[in-house]
N, C-alpha and C positions, 0 to 999 in steps of 0.2 A: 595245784596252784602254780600260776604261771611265775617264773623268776621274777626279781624286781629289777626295773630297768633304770636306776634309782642314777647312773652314772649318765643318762642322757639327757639333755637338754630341750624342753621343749622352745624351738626360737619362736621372739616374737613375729607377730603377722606383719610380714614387709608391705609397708604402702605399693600400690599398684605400678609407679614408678619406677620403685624397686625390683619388684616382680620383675620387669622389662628389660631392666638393667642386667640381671642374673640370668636371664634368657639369651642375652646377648652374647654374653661371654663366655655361657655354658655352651653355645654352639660356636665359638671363636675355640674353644678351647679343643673341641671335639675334630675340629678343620686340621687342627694343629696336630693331635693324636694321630687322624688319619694320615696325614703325611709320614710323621713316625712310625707307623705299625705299617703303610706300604714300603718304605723301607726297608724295614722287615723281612718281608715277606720275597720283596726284588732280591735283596742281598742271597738270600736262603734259594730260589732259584737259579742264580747267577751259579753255585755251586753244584749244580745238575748235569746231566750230560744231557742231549738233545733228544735220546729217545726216553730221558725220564720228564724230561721239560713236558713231551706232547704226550707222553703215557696216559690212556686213560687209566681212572682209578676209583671210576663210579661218581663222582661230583656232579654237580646237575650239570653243567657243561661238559664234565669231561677229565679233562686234563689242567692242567695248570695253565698251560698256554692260554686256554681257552676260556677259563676261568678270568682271569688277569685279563683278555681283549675285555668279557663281559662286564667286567668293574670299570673302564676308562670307557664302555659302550654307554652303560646306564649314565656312568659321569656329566657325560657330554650330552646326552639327551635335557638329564636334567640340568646342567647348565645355561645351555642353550632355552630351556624355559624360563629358565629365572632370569635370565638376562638378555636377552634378545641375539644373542651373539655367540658363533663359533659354528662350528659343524654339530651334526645331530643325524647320528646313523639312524635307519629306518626299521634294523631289524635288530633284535637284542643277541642276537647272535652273531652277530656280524665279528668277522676277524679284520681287526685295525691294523695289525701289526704280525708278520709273521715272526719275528727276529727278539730273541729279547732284548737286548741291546736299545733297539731303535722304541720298543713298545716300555722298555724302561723311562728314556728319555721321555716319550711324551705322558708317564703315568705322574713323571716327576714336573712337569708344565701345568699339569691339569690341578694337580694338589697346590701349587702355589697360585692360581685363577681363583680357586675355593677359597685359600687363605684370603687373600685379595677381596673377594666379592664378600666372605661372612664381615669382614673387616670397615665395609659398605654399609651395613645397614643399621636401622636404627629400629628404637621399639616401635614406629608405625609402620613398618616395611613388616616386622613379625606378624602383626595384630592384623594385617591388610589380608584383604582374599586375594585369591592364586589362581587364576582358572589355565587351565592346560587339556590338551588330546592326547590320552594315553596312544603309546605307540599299539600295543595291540586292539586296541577297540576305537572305532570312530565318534568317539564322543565326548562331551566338554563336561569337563569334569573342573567346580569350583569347592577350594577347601582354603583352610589358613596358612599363609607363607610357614608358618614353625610348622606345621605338622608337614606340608611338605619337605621341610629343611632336615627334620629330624626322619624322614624315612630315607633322605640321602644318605647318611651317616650309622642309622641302620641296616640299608641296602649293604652297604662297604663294608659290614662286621660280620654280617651273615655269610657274607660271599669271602672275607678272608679265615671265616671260617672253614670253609670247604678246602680253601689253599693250605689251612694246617693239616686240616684232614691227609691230603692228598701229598703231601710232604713227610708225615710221620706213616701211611702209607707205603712209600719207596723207600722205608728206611732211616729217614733224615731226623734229627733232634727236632724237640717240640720246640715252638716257636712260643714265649712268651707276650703274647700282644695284648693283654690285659690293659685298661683304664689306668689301674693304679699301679704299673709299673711303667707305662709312660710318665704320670704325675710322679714317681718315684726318681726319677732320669732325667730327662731333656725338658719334660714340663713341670719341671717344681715352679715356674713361674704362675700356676695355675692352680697351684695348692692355695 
């Protein structure tokens, strides 16, 4: 017999406005984490030496450098669709930045654009369709603004996954980048 889950609550069904409302802010709140947990992740490479920065260490890119171009790569592609505006590399591999210094700064412009742009929209911008040309296949591909929004912000946890990877790799402590130790920290605004 399955345990009783006797201490949780079943919430009532939000009106559909509601629903919208909570979409909004769960992807406002996610912009926000991602900015924190790149953070993270810059600060912990800042303390590398140059041949652990570009080390490979088996990550689908590679190394961390390269890792880190690919996250501000996909960024700007999908920025660039959602908003008509900015640069948009062509290749997903592309190296933006050799330096980290220089690829910090601009990881840190791009995350405050995101902040910026989720901060923009409203619940018909989510519920609207999306049509876009993925960079590797020539073809129009139309889905919902939130499921595109949400494979933004799961693109960026996958891939800083691989940067903890490749960080506790060369030796270096585990990086805490969890959800709820953001919400624990900088984002208890979003508890």
């Amino acid at each position: 017999m399955a345990p009783s889950l006797g201490f949780l609550r079943k919430p009532a069904r939000l009106p559909q406005q509601r629903q919208g409302q909570n979409m909004l802010r769960h992807f406002r709140m996610f912009a926000a984490c991602n900015r924190w947990a790149n953070a993270q992740v810059y600060a912990a490479a800042a303390e590398l030496s140059e041949a652990e920065f570009r080390s490979d260490r088996g990550a689908f890119f590679g190394s961390l450098h390269r890792t880190l171009n690919h996250l501000l790569v996909a960024d700007r592609i999908w920025m660039k669709r959602f908003t008509g505006i900015g640069e948009a590399p062509v290749t997903l591999d592309a190296v933006l930045f050799e330096e980290l210094d220089a690829l910090a700064a601009a990881r840190k412009a791009e995350d405050e654009r995101i902040i910026a742009w989720t901060s923009t929209l409203d619940e018909a911008n989510l519920a609207g369709d999306f049509t876009y040309a993925p960079v590797t296949q020539p073809i129009r591909i139309t889905q919902p603004l939130s499921s595109a929004l949400a494979h933004l912000f799961n693109h960026q946890t996958h891939h800083r996954g691989q940067c903890h990877m490749t960080l506790t790799a060369l030796g270096k402590p585990s990086l805490g980048l969890d959800l709820i130790y953001f919400l624990r920290s900088e984002g208890r605004e979003w508890m």
